[in-house]
LUMVEX-124122 format. One record per residue: residue number from 1; residue in one letter; chain; x, y, z of N, C-alpha, C in turn. Coordinates in steps of 0.2 Angstrom, whole numbers, plus 5000, padded with zeros to 4 digits. Layout:
BEGIN
<r i="NUM" aa="A" ch="A" n_x="X" n_y="Y" n_z="Z" ca_x="X" ca_y="Y" ca_z="Z" c_x="X" c_y="Y" c_z="Z"/>
...
This chain:
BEGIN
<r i="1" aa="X" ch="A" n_x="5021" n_y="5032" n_z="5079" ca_x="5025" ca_y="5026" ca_z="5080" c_x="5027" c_y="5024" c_z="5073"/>
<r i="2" aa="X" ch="A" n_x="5034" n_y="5021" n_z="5072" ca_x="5034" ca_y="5018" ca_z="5068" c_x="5036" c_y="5010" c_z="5067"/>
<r i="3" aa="X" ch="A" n_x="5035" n_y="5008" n_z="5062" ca_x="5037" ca_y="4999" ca_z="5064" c_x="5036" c_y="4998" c_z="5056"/>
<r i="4" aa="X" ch="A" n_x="5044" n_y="4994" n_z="5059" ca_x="5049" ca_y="4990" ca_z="5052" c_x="5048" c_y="4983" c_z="5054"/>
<r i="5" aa="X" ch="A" n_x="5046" n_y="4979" n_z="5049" ca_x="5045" ca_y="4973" ca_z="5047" c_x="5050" c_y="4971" c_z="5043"/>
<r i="6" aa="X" ch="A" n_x="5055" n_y="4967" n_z="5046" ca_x="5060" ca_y="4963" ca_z="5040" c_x="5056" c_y="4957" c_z="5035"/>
<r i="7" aa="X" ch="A" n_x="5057" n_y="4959" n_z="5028" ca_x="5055" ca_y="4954" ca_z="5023" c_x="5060" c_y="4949" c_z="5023"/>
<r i="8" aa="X" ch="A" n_x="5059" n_y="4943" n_z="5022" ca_x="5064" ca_y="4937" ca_z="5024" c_x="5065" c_y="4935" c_z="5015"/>
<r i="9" aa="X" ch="A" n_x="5070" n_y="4929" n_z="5016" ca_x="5071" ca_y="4928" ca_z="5008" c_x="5066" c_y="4923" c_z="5008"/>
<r i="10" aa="X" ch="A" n_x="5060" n_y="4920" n_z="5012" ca_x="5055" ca_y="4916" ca_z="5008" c_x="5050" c_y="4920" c_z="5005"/>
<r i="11" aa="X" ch="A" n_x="5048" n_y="4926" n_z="5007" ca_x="5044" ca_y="4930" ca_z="5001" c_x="5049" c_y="4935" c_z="4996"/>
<r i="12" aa="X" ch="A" n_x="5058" n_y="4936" n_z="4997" ca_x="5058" ca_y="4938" ca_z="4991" c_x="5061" c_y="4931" c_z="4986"/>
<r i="13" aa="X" ch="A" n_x="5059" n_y="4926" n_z="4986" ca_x="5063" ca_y="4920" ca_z="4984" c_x="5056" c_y="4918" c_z="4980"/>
<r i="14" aa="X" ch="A" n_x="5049" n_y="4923" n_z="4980" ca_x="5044" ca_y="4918" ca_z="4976" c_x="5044" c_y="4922" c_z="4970"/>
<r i="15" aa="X" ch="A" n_x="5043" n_y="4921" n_z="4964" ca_x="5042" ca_y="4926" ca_z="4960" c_x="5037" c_y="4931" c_z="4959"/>
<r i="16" aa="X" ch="A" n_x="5039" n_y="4940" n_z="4958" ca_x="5034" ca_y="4944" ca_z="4957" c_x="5027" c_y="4941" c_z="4953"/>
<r i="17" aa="X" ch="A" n_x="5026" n_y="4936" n_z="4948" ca_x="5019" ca_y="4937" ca_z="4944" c_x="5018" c_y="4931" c_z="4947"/>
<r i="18" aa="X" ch="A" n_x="5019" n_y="4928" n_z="4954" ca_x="5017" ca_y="4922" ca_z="4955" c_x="5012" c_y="4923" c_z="4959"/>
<r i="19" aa="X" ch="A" n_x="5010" n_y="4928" n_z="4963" ca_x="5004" ca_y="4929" ca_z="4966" c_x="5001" c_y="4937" c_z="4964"/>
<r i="20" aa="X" ch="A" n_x="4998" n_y="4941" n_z="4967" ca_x="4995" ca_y="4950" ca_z="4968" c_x="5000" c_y="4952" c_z="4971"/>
<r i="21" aa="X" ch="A" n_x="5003" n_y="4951" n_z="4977" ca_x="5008" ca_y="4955" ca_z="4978" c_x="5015" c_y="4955" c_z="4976"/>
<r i="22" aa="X" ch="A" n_x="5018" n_y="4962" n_z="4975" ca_x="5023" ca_y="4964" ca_z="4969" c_x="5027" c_y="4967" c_z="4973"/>
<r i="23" aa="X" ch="A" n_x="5028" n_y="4968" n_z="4979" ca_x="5033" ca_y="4971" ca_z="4983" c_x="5038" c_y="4966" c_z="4986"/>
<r i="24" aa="X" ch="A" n_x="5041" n_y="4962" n_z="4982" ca_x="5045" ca_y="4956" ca_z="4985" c_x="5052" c_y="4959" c_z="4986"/>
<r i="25" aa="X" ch="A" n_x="5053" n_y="4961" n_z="4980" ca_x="5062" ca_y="4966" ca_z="4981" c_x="5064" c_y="4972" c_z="4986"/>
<r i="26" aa="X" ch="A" n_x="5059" n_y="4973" n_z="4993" ca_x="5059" ca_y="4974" ca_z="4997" c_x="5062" c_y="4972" c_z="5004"/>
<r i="27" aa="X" ch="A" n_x="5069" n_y="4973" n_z="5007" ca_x="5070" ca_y="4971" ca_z="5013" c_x="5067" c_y="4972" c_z="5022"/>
<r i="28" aa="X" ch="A" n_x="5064" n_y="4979" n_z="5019" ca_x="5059" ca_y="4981" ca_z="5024" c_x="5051" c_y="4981" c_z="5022"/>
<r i="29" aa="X" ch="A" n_x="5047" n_y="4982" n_z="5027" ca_x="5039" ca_y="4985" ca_z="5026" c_x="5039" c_y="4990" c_z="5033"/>
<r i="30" aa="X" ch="A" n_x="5038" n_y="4995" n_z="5030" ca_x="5040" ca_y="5004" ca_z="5036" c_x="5032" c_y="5005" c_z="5036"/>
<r i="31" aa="X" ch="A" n_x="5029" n_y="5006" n_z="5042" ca_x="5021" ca_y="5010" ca_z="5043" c_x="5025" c_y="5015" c_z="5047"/>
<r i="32" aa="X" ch="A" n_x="5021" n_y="5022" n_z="5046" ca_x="5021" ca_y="5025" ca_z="5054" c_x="5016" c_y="5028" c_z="5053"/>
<r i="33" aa="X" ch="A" n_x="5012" n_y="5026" n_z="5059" ca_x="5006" ca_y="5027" ca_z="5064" c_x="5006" c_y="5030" c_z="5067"/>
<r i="34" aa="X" ch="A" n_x="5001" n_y="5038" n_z="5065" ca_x="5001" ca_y="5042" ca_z="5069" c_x="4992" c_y="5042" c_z="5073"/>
<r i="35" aa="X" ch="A" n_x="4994" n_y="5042" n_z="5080" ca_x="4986" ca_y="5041" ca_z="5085" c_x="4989" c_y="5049" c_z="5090"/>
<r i="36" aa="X" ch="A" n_x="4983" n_y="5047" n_z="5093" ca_x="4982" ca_y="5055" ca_z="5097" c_x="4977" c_y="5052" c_z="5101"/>
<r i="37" aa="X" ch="A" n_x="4976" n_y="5054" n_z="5109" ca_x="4969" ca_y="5055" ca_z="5114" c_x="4967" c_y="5061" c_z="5114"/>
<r i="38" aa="X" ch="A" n_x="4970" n_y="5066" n_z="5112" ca_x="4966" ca_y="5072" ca_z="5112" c_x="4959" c_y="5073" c_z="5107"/>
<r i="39" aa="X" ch="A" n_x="4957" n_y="5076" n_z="5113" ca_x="4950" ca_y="5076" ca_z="5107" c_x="4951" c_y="5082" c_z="5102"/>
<r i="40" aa="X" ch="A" n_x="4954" n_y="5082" n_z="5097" ca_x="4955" ca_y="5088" ca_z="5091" c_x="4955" c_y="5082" c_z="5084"/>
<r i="41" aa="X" ch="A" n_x="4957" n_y="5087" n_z="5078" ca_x="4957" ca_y="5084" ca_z="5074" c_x="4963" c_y="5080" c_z="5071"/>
<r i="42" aa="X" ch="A" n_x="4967" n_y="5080" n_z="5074" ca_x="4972" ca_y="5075" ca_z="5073" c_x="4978" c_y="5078" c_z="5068"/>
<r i="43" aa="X" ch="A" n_x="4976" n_y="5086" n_z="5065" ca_x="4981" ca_y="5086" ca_z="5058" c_x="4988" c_y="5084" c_z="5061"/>
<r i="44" aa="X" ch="A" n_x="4990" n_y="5090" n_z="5066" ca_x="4998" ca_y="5087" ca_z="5067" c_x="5000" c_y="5081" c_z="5067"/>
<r i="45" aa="X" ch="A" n_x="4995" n_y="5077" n_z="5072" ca_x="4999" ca_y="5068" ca_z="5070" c_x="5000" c_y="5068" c_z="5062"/>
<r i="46" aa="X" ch="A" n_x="4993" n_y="5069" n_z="5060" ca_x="4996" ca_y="5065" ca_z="5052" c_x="4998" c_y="5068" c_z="5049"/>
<r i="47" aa="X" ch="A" n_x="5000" n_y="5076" n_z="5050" ca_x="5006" ca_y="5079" ca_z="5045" c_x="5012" c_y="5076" c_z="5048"/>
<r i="48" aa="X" ch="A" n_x="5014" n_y="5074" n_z="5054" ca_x="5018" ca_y="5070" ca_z="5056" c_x="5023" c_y="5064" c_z="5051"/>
<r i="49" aa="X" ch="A" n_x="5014" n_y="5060" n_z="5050" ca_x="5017" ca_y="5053" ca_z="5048" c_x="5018" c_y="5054" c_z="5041"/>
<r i="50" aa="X" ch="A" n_x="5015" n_y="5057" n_z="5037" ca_x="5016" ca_y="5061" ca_z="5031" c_x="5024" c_y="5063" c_z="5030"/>
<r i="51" aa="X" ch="A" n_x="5024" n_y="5067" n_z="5034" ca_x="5033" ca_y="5069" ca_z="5033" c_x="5036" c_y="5064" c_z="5035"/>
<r i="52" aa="X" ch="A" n_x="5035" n_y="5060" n_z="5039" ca_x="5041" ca_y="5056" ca_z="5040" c_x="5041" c_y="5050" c_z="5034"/>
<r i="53" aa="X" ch="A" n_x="5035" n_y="5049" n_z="5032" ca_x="5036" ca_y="5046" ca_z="5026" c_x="5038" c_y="5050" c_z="5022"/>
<r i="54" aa="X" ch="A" n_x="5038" n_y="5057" n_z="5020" ca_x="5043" ca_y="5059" ca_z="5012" c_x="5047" c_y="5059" c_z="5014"/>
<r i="55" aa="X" ch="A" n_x="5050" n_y="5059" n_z="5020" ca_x="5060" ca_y="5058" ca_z="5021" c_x="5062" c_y="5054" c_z="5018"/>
<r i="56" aa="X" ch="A" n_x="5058" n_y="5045" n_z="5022" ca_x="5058" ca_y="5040" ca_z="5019" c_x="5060" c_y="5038" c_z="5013"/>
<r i="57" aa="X" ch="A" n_x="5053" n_y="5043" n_z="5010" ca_x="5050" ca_y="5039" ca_z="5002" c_x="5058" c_y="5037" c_z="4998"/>
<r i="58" aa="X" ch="A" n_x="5063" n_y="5044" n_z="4997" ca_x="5068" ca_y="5040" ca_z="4993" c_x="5073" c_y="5036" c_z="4993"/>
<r i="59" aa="X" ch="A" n_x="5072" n_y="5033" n_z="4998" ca_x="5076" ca_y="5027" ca_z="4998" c_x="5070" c_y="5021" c_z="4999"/>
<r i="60" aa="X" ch="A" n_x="5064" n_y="5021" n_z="4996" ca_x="5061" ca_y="5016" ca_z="4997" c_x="5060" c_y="5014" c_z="4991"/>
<r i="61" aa="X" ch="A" n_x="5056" n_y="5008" n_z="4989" ca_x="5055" ca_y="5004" ca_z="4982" c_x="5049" c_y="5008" c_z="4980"/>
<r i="62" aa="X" ch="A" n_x="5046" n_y="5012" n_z="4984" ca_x="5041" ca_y="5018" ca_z="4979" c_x="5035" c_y="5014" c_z="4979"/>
<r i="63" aa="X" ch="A" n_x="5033" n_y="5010" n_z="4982" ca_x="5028" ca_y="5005" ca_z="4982" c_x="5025" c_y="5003" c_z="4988"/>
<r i="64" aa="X" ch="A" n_x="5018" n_y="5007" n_z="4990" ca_x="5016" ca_y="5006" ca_z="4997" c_x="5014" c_y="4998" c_z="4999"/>
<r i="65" aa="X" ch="A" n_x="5013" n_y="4996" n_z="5004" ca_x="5010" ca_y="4990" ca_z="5006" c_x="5003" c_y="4993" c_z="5010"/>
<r i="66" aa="X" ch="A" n_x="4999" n_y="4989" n_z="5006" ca_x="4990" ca_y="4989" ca_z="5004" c_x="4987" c_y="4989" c_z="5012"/>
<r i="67" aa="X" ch="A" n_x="4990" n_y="4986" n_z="5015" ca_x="4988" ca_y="4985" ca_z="5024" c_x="4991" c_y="4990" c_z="5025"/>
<r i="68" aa="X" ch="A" n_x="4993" n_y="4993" n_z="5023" ca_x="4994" ca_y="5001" ca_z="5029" c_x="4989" c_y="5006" c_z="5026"/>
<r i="69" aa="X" ch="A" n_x="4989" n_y="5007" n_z="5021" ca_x="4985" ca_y="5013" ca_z="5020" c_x="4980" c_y="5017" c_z="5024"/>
<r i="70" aa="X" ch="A" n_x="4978" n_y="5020" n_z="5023" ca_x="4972" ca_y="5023" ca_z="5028" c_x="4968" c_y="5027" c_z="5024"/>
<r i="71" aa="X" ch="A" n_x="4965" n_y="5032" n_z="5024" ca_x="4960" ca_y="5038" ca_z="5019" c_x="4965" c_y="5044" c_z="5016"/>
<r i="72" aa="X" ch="A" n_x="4968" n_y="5039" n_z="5009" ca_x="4970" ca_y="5044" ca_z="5005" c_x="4967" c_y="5047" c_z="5000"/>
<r i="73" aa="X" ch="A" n_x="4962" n_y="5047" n_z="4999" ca_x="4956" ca_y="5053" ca_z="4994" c_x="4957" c_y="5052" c_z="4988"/>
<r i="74" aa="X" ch="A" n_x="4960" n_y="5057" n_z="4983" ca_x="4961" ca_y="5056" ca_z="4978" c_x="4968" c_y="5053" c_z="4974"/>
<r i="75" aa="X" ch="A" n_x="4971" n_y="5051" n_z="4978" ca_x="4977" ca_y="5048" ca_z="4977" c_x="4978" c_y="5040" c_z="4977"/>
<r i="76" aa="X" ch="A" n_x="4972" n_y="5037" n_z="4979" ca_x="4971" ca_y="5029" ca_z="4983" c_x="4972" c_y="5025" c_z="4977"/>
<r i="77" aa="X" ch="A" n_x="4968" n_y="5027" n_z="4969" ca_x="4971" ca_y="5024" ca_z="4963" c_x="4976" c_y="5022" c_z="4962"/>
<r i="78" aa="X" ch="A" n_x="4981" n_y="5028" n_z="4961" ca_x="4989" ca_y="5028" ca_z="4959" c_x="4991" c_y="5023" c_z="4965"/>
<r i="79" aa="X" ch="A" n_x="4990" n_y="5024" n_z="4971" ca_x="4996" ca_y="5021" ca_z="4976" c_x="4994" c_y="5013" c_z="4976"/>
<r i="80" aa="X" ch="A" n_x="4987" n_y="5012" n_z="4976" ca_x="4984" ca_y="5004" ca_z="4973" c_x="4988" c_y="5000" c_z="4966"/>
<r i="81" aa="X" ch="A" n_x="4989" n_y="5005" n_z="4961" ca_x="4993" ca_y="5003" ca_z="4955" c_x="5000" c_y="5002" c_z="4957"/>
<r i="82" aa="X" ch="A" n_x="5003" n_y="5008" n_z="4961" ca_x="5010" ca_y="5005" ca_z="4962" c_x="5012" c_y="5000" c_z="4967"/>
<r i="83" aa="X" ch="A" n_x="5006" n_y="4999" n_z="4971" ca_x="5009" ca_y="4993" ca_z="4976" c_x="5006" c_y="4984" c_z="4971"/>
<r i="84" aa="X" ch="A" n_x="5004" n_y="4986" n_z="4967" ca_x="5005" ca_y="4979" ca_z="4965" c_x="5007" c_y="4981" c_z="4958"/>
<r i="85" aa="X" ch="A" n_x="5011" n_y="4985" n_z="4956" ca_x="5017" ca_y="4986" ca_z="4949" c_x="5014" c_y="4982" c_z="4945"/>
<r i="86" aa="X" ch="A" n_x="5017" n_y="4976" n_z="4943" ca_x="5017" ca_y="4974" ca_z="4934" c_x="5011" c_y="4968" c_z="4937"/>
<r i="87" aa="X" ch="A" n_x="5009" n_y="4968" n_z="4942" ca_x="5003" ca_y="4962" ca_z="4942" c_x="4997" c_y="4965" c_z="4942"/>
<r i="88" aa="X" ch="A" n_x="4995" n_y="4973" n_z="4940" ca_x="4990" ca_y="4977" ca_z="4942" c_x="4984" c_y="4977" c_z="4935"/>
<r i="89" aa="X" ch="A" n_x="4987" n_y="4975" n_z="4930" ca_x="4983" ca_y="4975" ca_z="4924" c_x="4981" c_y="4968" c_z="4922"/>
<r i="90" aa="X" ch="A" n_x="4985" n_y="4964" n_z="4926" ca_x="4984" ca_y="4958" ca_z="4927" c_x="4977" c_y="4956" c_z="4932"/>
<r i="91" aa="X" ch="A" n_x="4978" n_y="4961" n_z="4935" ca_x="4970" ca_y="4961" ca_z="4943" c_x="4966" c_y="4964" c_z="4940"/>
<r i="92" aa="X" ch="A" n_x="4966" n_y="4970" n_z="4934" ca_x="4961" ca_y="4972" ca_z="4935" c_x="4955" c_y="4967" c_z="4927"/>
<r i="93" aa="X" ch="A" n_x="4962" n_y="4964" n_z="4924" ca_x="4957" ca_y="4959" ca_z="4918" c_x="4954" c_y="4954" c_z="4922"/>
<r i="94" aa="X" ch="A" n_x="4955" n_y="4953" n_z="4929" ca_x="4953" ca_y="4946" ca_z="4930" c_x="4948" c_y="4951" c_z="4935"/>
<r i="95" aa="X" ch="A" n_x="4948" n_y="4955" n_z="4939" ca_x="4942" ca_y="4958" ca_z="4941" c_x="4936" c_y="4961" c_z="4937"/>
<r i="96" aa="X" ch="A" n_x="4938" n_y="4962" n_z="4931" ca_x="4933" ca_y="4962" ca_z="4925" c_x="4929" c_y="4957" c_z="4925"/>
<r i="97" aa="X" ch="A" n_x="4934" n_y="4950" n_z="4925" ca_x="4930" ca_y="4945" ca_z="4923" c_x="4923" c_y="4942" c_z="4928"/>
<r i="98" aa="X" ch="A" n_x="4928" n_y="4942" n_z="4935" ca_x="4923" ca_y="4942" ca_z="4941" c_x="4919" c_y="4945" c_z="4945"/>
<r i="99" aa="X" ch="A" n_x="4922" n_y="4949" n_z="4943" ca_x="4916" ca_y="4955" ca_z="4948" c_x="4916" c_y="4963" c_z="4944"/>
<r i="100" aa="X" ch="A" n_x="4913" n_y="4964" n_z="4938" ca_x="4911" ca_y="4968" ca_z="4933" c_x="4909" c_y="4973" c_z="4935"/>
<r i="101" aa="X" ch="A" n_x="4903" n_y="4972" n_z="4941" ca_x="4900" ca_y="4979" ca_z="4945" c_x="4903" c_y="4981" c_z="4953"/>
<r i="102" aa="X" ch="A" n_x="4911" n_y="4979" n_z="4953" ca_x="4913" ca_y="4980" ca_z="4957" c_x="4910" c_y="4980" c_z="4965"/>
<r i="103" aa="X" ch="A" n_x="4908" n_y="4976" n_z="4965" ca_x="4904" ca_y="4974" ca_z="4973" c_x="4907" c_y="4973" c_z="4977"/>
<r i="104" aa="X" ch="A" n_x="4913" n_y="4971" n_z="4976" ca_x="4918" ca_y="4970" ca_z="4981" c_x="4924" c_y="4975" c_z="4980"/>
<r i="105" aa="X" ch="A" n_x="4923" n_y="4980" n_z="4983" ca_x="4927" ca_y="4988" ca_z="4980" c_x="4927" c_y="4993" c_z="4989"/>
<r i="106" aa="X" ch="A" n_x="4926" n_y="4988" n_z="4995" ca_x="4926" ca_y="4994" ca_z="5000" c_x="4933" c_y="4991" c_z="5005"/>
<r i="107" aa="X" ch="A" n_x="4939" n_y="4992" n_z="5000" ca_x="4944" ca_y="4988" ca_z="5005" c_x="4949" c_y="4994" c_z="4996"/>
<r i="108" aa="X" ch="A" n_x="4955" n_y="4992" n_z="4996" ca_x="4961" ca_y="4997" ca_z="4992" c_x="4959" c_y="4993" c_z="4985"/>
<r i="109" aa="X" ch="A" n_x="4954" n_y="4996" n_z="4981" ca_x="4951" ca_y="4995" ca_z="4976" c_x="4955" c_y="4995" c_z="4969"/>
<r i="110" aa="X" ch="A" n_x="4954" n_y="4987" n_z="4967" ca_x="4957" ca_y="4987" ca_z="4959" c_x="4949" c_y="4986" c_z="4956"/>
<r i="111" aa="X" ch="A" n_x="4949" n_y="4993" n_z="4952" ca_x="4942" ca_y="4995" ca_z="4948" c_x="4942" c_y="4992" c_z="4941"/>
<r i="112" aa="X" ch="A" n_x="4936" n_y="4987" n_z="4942" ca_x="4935" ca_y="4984" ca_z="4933" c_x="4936" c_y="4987" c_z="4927"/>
């Protein structure tokens, strides 16, 4: 499945460092959702939505939206840094300040 959400000009009208999220200069937000009933392990779906996201990726701002992701392993880091771009070193001094032993770390982690 895939599903495009139009970004309207009231979130690209607000400035990038005025909230966490950094994805303003975006007309679209593109998920696609691969599901399956069969009882297997799903590769095909999600080599699926994988590739249809590289087709995608170069015509997009290169910056995923944090609500879609799902269990990317060793990648989860980088694509948490790019989807909030130049407000990300700004999250993570202030999750320093707040929450130093990372407690609240089981959602797309900005690491103290």
């Amino acid at each position: 499945m895939v599903v495009a959400e139009h970004v309207g000009a009231a979130v690209r009208g607000v400035p990038v460092d005025a909230t966490a999220f950094a994805g303003r200069d975006a007309a679209y937000i593109v998920n696609f959702m691969a599901t399956w009933r069969e009882r297997t392990d799903g590769r095909e779906h999600v080599r699926w939505a994988r590739e249809a996201w590289d087709r995608l990726a170069p015509h997009s701002t290169g910056a995923p939206y944090l609500n879609f992701l799902g269990e990317e392993g060793g990648g989860a880091r980088e694509l948490v840094r790019r989807a909030f771009g130049p407000n990300y070193d700004r999250l993570v001094a202030l999750k320093r300040e707040v929450d130093p032993d990372n407690v609240f770390r089981l959602n797309q982690n900005v690491a103290p």
